[in-house]
C-alpha positions as CSV (number, residue, x, y, z in Angstrom):
1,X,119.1,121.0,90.7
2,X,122.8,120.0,91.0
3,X,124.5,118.8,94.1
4,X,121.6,121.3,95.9
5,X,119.2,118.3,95.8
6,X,121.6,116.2,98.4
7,X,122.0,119.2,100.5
8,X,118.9,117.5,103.1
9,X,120.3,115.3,103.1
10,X,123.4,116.6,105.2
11,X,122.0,119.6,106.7
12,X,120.6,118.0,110.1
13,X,124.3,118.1,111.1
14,X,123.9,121.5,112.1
15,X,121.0,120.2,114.1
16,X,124.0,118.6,116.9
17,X,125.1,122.2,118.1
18,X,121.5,123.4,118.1
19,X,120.6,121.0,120.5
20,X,123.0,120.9,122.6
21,X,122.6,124.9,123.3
22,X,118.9,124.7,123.3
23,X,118.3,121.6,125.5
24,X,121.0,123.9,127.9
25,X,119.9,127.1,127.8
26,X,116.3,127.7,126.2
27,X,113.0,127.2,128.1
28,X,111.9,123.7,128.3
29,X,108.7,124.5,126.5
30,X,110.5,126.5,123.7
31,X,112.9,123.8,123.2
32,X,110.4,121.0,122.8
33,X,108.7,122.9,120.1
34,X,111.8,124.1,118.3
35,X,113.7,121.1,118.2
36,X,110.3,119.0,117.3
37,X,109.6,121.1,114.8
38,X,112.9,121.1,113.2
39,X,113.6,117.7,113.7
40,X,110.1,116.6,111.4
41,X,110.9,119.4,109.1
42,X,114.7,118.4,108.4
43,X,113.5,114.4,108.4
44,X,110.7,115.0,105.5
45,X,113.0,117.0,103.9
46,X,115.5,114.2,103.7
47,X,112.9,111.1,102.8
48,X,111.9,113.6,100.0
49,X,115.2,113.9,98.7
50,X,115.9,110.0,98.5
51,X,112.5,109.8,96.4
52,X,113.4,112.3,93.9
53,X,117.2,110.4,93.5
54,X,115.0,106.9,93.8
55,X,112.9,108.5,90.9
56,X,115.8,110.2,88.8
57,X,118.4,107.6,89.3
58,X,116.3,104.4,88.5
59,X,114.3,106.1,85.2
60,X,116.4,104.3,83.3
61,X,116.9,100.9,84.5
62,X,115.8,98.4,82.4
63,X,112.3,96.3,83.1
64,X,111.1,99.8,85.6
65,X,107.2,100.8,85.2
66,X,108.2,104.4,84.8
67,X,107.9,106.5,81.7
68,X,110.7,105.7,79.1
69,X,110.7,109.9,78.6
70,X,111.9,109.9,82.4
71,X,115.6,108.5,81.4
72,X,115.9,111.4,79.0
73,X,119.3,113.0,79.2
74,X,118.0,116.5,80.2
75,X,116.3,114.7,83.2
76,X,119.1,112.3,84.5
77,X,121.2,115.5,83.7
78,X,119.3,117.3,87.2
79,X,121.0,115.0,89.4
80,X,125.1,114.0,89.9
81,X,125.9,110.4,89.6
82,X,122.4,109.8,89.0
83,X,123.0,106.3,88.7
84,X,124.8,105.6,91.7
85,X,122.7,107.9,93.9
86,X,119.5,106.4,92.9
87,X,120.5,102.8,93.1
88,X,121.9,103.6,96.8
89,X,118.3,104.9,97.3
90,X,116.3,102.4,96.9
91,X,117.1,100.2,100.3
92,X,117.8,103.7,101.7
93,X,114.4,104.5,101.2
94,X,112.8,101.3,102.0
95,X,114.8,101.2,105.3
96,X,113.2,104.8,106.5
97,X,109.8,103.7,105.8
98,X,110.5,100.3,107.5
99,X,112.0,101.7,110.7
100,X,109.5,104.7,111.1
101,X,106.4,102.3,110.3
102,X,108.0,100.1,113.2
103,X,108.2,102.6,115.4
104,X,104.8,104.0,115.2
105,X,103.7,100.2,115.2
106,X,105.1,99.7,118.4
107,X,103.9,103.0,119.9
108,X,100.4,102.3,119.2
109,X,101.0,98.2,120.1
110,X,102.0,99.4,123.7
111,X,99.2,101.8,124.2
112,X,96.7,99.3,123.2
113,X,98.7,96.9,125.2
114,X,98.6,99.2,128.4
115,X,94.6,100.1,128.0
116,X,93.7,96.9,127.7
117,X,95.2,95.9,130.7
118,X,93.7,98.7,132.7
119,X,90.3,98.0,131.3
120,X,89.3,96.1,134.3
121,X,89.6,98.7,136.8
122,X,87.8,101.9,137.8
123,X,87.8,104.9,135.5
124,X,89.9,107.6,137.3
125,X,92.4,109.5,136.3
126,X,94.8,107.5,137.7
127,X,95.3,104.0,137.7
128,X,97.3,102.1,140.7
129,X,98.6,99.0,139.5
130,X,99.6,96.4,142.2
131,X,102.3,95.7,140.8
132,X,105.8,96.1,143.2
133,X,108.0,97.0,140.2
134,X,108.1,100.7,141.0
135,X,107.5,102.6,137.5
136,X,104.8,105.5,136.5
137,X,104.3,107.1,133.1
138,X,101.2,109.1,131.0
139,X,99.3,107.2,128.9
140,X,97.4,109.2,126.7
141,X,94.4,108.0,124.4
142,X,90.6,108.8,124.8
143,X,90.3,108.7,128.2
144,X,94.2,110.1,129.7
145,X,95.3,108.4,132.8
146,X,98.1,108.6,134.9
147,X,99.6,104.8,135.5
148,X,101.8,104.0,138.6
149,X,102.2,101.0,141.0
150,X,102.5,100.5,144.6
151,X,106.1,99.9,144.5
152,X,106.5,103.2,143.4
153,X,104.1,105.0,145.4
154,X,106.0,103.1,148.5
155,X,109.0,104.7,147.8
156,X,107.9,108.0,148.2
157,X,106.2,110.4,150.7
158,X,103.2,112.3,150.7
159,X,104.7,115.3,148.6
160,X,107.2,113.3,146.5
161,X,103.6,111.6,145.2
162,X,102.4,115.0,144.7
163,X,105.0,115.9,142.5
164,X,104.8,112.4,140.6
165,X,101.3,112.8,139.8
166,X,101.7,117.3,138.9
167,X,104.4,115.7,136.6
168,X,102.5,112.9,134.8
169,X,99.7,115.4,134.4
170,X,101.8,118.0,132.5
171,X,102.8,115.4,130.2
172,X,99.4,114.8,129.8
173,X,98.3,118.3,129.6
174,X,101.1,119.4,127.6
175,X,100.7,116.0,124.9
176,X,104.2,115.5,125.4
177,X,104.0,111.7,123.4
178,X,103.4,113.4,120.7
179,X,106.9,115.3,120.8
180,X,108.5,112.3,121.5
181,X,107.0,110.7,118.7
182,X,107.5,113.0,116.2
183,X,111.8,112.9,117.2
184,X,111.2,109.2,116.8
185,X,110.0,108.9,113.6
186,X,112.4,111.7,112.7
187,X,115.7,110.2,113.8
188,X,114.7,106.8,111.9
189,X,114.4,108.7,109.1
190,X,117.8,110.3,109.3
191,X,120.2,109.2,111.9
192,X,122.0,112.8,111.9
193,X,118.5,113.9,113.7
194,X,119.3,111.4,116.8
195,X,120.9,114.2,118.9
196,X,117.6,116.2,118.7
197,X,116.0,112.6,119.7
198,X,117.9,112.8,122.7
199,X,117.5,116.2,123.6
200,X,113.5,116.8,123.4
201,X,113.5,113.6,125.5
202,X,115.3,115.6,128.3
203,X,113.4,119.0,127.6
204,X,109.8,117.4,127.7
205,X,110.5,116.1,130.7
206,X,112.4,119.3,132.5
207,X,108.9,120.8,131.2
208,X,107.1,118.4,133.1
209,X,109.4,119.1,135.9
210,X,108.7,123.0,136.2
211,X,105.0,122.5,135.7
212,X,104.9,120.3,138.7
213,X,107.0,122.4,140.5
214,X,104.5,125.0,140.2
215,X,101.6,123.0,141.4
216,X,103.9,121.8,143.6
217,X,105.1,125.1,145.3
218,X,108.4,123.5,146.3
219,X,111.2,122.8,143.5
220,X,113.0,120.8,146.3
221,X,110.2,118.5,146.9
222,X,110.4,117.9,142.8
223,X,114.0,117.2,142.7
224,X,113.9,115.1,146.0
225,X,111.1,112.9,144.2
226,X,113.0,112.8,140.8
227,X,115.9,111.7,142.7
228,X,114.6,108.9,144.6
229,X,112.4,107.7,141.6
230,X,115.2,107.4,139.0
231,X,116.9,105.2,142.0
232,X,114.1,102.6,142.2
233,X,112.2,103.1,138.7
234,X,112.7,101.0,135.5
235,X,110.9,103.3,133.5
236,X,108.8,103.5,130.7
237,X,107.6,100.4,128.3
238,X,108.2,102.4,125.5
239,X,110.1,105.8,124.5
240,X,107.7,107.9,123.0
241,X,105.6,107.4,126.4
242,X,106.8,110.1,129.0
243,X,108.0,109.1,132.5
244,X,108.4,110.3,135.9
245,X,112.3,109.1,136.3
246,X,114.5,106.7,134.8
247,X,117.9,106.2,136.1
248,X,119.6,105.6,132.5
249,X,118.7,108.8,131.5
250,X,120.1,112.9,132.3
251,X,118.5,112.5,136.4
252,X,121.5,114.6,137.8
253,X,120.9,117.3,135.4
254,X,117.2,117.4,135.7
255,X,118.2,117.6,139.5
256,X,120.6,120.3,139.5
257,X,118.1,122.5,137.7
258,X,115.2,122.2,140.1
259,X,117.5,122.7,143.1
260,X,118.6,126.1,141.0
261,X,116.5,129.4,140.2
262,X,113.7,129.0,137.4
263,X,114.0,129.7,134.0
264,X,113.1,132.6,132.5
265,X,109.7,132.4,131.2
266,X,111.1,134.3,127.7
267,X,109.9,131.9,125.0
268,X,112.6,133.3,122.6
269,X,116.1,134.5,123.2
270,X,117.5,137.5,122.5
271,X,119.0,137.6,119.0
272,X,122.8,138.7,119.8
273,X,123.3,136.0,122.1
274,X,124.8,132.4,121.6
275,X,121.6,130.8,122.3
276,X,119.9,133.3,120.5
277,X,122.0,132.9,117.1
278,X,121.7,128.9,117.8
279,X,117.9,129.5,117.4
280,X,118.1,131.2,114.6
281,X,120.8,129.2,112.7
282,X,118.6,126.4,113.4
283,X,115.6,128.0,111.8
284,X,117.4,129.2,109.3
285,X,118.9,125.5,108.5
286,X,115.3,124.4,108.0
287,X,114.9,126.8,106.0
288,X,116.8,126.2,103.7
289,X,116.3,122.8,103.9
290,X,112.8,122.9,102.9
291,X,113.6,125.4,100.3
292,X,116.2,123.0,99.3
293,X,113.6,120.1,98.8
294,X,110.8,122.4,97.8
295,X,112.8,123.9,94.4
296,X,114.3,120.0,93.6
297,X,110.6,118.5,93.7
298,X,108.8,121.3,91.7
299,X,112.2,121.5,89.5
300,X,111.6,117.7,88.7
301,X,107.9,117.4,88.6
302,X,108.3,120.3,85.4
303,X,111.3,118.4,84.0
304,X,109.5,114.9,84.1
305,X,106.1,116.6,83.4
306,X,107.9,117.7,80.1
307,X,109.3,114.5,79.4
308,X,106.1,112.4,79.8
309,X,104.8,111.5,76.4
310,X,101.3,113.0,75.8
């Protein structure tokens, strides 16, 4: 294996430029899905590597369970510094199982939370809290429901709510939490992924935004009710639950690009263009990232399997 099994370890820095050029420039609906998908690719890729260092490195400790064949020479011999690498490891690897079992913990604590509290009322679509904290988001789960309070109905007009509610429903439609989950869990597991984190955050909700601005009919109306939203809003109880507007986040940007033309509907860019190579640099990363992981796990699975006493 060599120094090739740290190599996911380091590769989702060549997710930041990839990003940054698709959250810009690709469709919001190819973005979400290319950035997802190589954000969960590139973050097992990297928890895989710190098992096979945990396993390599710590073979030979003294007092481990493991096989006394799995501190053979030949086997510590796969990885550089095994020693070192597999005692740093260890918390490594605890601490990525930690913070991504916390995350989803408090995903699914806040969903429960928020359909318990709506089990009281009627069983529409969408649930009116009375409540004059202006906020709105999509909670999905058996039944999905659109959740938003007077305060923020208040603030807007008849076709600003339009827009809210053609924007919650894409989110719905379009299972946009799960997305934002996925980035989640993937930028606990490796904090070079946090730039994708950021940037399918923006793109699922500029997806939301031209779906609604289709139902809609009027991209103005949407970037009028986005605008006056992120001004009174305090957003979302959670991150992996999508929101109309919050006004920490990239409003001005989502607002210059309603108030310009549409995007083109082209799911993938032409090859020989800068977007179009950033696409395919970052498919090629994963790649070889999971190439990478692939050849050290089967690689040490045969090298240990060999070294296992019979």
């Amino acid at each position: 294996m060599g120094v090739f099994v740290f190599l996911p370890l380091v590769l989702p820095l060549t997710a930041w430029p990839v990003a940054r050029l698709a959250e810009h420039h690709l469709h919001p609906r190819a973005a979400t899905w290319l950035l997802s998908a190589v954000a969960a690719v590139l973050a097992l890729c990297s928890t895989l590597c710190l098992g096979l260092l945990m396993v390599v490195g710590t073979a030979q400790l003294p007092g481990n369970p493991l096989p006394d064949g799995w501190s053979d020479p030949e086997v510590r011999a796969a990885v550089p510094y095994d020693e070192i690498a597999g005692r740093i490891a260890i918390p490594a690897l605890v601490a990525v199982l930690l913070a991504c079992m916390g995350t989803a913990w408090r995903h699914l604590r806040v969903r429960r939370r928020a359909e318990r509290a709506l089990a009281g009322m009627p069983g529409s679509p969408v649930a009116v809290l009375p409540d004059s904290a202006p906020y709105a988001y999509a909670l999905p789960g058996r039944r999905d429901r659109i959740v938003v309070t007077t305060g923020m109905l208040a603030g807007l007009n008849a076709g600003e709510r339009r827009a809210l509610f053609a924007h919650e429903r894409a989110h719905l439609a379009g299972r946009h939490h799960r997305f934002l989950l996925v980035v989640q869990l993937a930028a606990r597991a490796n904090p070079f992924l946090r730039p994708l984190r950021t940037a399918v955050a923006y793109s699922t909700e500029r997806w939301a935004d031209e779906e609604a601005a289709q139902a809609v009919g009027s991209r103005r109306t949407v970037a009028r009710a986005v605008g006056k939203s992120a001004l009174i809003s305090r957003g979302s109880p959670v991150p992996t639950l999508a929101h109309f507007a919050d006004a920490a986040g990239p409003v001005p940007r989502r607002v210059a690009a309603l108030l310009g033309p549409a995007p083109s509907p082209r799911i993938w860019p032409p090859a020989f263009t800068a977007v179009g190579l950033a696409a395919w640099g970052a498919t090629a990363g994963t790649t070889v990232s999971a190439l990478s992981s692939a050849n050290a796990a089967v690689t040490l699975f045969f090298i240990l399997h060999a070294a296992t006493p019979m």
